[in-house]
Steps between C-alpha positions, in 0.01 A plus 500: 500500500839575349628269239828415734272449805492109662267361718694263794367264746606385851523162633150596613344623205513860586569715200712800448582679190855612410655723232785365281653158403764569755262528841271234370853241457526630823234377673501185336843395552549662839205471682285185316247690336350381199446674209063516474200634305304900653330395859093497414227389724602426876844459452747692709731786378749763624349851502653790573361876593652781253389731724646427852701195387372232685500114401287295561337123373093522335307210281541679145058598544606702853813640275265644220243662762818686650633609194310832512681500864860527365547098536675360191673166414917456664748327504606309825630662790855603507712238639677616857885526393494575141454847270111486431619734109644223387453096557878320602682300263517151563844421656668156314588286799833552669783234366718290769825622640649193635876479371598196238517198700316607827239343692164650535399468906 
């Protein structure tokens, strides 16, 4: 693997792997991943096909048997709504624009 590639987890343990500092704060701060250790065993990952482009979720042994198949490890789906080159940046949340001396209803 890369030396700036990060292994992420879902609130279900699924795994995905993600290039750069910037898509694995990402995932972590936007959608709850966790930062985690390479899937091994049984443990669910996202794959995806380099030849037709397909994604797809396989326990890390199923992901190794399809590797001759074009299946390698991916990051997460792209998320409906946002540019799937690069992640969104993390909007601070808006202030309040009730005047000086005004009641909030």
């Amino acid at each position: 693997m890369p030396k700036n590639t990060y292994w992420i987890a879902d609130e279900n343990g699924v795994k995905a792997c993600v290039s750069g500092a910037a898509a694995r704060d990402f995932w972590l701060r936007v959608h709850g991943y966790t930062e985690t250790a390479e899937p091994a065993g049984l443990e669910f990952q996202w794959v995806r096909n380099t030849d037709h482009g397909g994604r797809g979720v396989m326990n890390h042994e199923a992901a190794l048997l399809h590797a001759g198949l074009g299946w390698v490890p991916s990051d997460p789906p792209p998320v409906p709504g946002l540019p799937e080159s690069e992640p969104a940046a993390v909007a601070p949340p808006a202030e309040s624009t009730t005047a000086a001396g005004g009641t909030e209803e």
